[in-house]
C-alpha positions in Angstrom: 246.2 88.7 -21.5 245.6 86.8 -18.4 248.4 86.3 -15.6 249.1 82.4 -15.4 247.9 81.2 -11.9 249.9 78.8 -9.7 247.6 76.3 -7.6 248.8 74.9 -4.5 249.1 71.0 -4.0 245.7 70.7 -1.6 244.0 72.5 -4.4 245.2 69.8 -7.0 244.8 66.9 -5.3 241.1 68.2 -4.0 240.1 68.4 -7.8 241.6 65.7 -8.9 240.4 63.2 -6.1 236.9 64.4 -6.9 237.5 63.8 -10.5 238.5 60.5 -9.9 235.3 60.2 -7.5 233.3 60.8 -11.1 230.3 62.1 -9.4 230.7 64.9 -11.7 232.3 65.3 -15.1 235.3 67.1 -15.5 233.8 70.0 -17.3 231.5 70.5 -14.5 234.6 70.8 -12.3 236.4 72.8 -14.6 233.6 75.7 -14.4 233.0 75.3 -10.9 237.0 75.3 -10.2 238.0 78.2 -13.0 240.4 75.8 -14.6 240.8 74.2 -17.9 240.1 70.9 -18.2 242.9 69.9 -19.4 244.8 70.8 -16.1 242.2 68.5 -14.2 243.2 65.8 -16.6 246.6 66.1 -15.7 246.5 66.4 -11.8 244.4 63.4 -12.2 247.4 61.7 -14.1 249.5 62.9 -11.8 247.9 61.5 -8.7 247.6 58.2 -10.1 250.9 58.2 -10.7 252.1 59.3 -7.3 249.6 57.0 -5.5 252.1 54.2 -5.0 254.7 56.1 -3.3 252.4 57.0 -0.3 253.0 53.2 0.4 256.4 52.1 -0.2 257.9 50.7 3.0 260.3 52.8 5.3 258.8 56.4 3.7 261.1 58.8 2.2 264.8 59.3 3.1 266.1 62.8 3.7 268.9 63.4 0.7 272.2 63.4 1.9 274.6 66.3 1.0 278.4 66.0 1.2 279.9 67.9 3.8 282.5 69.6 1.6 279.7 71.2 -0.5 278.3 72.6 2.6 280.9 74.4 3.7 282.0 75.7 0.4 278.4 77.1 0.5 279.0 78.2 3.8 282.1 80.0 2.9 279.9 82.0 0.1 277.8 82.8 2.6 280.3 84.5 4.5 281.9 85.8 1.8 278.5 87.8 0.6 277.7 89.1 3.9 280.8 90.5 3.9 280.5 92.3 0.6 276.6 93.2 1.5 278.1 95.0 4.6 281.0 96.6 3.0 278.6 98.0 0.1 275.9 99.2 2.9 278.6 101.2 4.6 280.0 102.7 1.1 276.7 103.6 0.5 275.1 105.2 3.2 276.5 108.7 1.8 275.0 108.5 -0.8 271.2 107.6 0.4 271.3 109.7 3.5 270.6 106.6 6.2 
């Protein structure tokens, strides 16, 4: 059984865009590329879909997070470096470090 590959974005937007070009069908670019065309199909969908958002006004805003959340996450932080240091001391015994 094959392993399932994981494309980056420039490599899914570069096939779709040149599907969309339609120079070439989309099994040609599905035998030159190695992927199923159905995958093509759907980049394609998907960067039709996106398109519009590349020109809304004022871009995209940065989410805001609530400050109590980050220093309860903060707090765990602290709290597992803690533990990770106790454990590395308790252990060192035991792998001869």
């Amino acid at each position: 059984m094959k392993k399932r590959r994981n494309h980056d974005a420039g490599f899914k937007a570069r096939v779709a865009l040149e599907a969309l070009k339609g120079e070439r069908t989309v099994s040609e670019l599905a035998a030159e590329y190695g992927v199923h065309p159905t995958m093509i199909h759907q980049w394609k969908k998907s960067l039709l879909d996106g398109a519009a958002d590349i020109f809304e006004r004022g871009g995209k805003t940065a989410p805001s997070v609530d400050e109590d959340t980050v220093r309860s996450l903060h707090a765990k932080i602290g709290e597992l470096a803690v533990a990770n240091d106790f454990l590395s001391r308790k252990l060192k015994p035991w792998t001869g470090k």
